[in-house]
C-alpha positions as CSV (number, residue, x, y, z in Angstrom):
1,X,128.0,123.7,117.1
2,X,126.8,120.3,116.4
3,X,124.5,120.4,113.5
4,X,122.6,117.2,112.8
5,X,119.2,118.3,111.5
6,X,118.1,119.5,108.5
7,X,114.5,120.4,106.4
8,X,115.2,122.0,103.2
9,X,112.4,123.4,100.7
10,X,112.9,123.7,96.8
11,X,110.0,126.5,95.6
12,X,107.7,126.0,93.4
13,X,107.9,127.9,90.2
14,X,105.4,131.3,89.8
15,X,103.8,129.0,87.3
16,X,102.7,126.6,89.2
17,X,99.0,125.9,90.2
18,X,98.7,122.4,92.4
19,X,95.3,121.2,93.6
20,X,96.4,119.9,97.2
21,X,93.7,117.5,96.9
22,X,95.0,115.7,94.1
23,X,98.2,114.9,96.0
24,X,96.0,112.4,98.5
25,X,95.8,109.5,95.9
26,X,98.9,110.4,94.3
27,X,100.9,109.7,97.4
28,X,98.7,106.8,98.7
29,X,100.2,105.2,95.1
30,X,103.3,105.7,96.5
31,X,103.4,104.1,99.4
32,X,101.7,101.5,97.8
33,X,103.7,100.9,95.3
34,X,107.1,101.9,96.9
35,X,107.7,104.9,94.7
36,X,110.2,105.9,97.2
37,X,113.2,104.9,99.1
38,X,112.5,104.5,103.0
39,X,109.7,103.3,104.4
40,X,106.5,105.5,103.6
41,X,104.2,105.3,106.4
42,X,101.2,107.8,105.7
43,X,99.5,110.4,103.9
44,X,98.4,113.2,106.2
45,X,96.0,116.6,105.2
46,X,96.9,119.8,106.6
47,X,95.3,122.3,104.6
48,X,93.1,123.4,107.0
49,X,96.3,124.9,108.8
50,X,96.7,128.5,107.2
51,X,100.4,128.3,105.5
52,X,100.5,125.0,106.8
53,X,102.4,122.0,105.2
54,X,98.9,121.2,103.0
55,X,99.2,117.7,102.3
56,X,102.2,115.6,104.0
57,X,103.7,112.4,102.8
58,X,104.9,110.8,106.2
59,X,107.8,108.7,105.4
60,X,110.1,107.2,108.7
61,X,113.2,108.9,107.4
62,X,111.7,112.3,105.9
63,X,108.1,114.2,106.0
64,X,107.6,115.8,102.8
65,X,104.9,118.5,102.3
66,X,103.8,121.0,99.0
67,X,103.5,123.8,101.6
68,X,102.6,127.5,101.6
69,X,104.9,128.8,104.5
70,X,105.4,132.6,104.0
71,X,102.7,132.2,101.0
72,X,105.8,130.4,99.0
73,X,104.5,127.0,97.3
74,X,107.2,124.5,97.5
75,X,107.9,120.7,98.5
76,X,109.2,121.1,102.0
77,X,111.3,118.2,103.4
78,X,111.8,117.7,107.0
79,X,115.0,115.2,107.9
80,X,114.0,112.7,111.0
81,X,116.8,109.6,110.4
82,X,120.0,111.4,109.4
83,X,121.4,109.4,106.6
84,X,125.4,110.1,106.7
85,X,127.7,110.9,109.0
86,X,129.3,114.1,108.3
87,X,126.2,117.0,108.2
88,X,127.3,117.7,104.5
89,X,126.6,114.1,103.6
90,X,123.3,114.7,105.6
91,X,122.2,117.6,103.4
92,X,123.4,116.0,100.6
93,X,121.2,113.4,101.5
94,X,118.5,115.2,102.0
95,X,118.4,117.3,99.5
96,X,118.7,114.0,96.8
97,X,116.4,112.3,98.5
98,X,114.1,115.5,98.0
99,X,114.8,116.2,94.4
100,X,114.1,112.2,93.7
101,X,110.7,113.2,95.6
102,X,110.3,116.4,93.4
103,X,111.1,114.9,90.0
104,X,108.5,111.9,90.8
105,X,105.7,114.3,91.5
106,X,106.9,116.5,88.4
107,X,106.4,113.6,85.7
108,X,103.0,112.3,87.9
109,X,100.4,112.5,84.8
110,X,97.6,113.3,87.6
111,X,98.9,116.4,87.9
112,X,101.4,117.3,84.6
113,X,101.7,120.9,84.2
114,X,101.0,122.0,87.5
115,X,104.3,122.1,89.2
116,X,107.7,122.6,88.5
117,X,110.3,123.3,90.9
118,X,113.3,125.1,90.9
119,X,116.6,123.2,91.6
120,X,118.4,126.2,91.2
121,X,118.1,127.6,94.0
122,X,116.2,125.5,98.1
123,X,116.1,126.9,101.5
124,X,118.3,124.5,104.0
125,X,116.9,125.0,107.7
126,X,119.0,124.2,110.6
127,X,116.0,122.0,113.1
128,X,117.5,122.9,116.2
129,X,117.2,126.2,117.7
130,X,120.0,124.7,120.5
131,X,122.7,123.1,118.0
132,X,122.1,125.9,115.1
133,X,120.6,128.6,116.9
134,X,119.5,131.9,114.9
135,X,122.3,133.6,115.6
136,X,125.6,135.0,113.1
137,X,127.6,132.2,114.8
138,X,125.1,129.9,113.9
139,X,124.8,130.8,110.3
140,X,128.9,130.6,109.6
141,X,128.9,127.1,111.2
142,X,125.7,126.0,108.6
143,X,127.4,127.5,105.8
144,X,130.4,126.0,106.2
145,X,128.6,122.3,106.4
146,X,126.1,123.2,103.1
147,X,129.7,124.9,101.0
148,X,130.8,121.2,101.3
149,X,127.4,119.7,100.7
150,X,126.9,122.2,97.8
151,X,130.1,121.0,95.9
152,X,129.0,117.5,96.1
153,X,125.5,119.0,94.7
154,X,126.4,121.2,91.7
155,X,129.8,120.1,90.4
156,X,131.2,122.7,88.8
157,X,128.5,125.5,89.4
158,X,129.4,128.4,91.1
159,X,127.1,129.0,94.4
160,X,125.9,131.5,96.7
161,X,125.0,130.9,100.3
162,X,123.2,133.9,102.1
163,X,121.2,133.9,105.3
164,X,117.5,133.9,105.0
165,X,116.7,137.4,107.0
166,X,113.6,136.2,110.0
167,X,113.0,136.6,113.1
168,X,115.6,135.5,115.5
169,X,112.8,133.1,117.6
170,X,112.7,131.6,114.0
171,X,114.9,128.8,112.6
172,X,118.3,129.5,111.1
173,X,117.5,129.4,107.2
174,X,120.6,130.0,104.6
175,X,119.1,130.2,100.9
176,X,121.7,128.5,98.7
177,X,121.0,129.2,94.7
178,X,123.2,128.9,91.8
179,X,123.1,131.1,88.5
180,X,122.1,128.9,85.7
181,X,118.4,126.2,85.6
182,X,119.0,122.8,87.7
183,X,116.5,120.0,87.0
184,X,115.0,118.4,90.0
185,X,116.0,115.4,88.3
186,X,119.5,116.3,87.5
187,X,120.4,117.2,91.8
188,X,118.4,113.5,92.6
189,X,122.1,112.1,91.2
């Protein structure tokens, strides 16, 4: 299996009460001010979609989203320019790229107290149902790729990798958590 593309989503913790709307100016600051690595292109508003990615930040390399999927609030990143050439160095990446996202919106004073994620613990997606399909096969080949990526990622830590049970039409998801609290700050490297 060829695995190239990745989302992965860090959940919000129970805490956590975002006003979607807030997020438009916020991220319209960002790509103004190049907040971000990458070239941010556009802010895009999808709450009207039920579960939907609410409110996306539409980057060329990476969309990013504070969506409700499955009625779980977290910052959803979707990969679109692979950035490394092994698929560990992809989802390591990724994910740093994501937590750098997270720990921005964290410290944002517009919206201070309302979110905190969990870098204890993301989903990683595999974005091909052809090159990771849902399948048992398909899950040892992405665990092998995120055991790598997850070494580079917590040092030290000890980690799990389990599948994500969904239906098989659905896209392979492993959930990959470790035992002790990870700042979003602390996986941005």
């Amino acid at each position: 299996m060829k695995l190239e593309r990745f989302c992965v989503k860090f959940l919000a913790r129970p805490e956590a009460s975002l006003d979607d709307e807030a997020l438009i100016p916020i991220f319209h600051g960002w790509i103004r001010d190049h907040k971000l690595p990458g070239t941010l292109l556009d802010v895009a508003d999808y709450r009207h979609v039920p579960e939907g990615p609410g409110i996306m930040l539409v980057t060329h390399e990476i969309n990013y989203a504070l969506d409700r999927d499955a009625g779980e609030l977290g910052l959803y990143a979707q990969l679109k320019q692979p950035e490394g050439d092994t698929p560990p160095a992809r989802i390591v990446n990724l994910v740093r790229r994501t937590a750098t996202f997270g720990s921005l919106l964290e410290t944002d004073q517009r919206v201070a107290g309302q979110i905190k994620l969990d870098g204890s613990s993301f989903y990683c997606m595999a974005n091909d149902r052809l090159d990771g399909p849902n399948t048992d096969a398909g899950f040892e080949a992405l665990k092998a790729e995120l055991a790598t990526a997850t070494a580079e990622l917590y040092p030290g830590k000890t980690v799990t990798i389990t599948r994500k049970e969904n239906d098989p039409r659905s896209r392979l998801t492993a959930v990959v958590a470790v035992s002790e609290p990870v700042e979003m700050a602390a996986l941005a490297g």
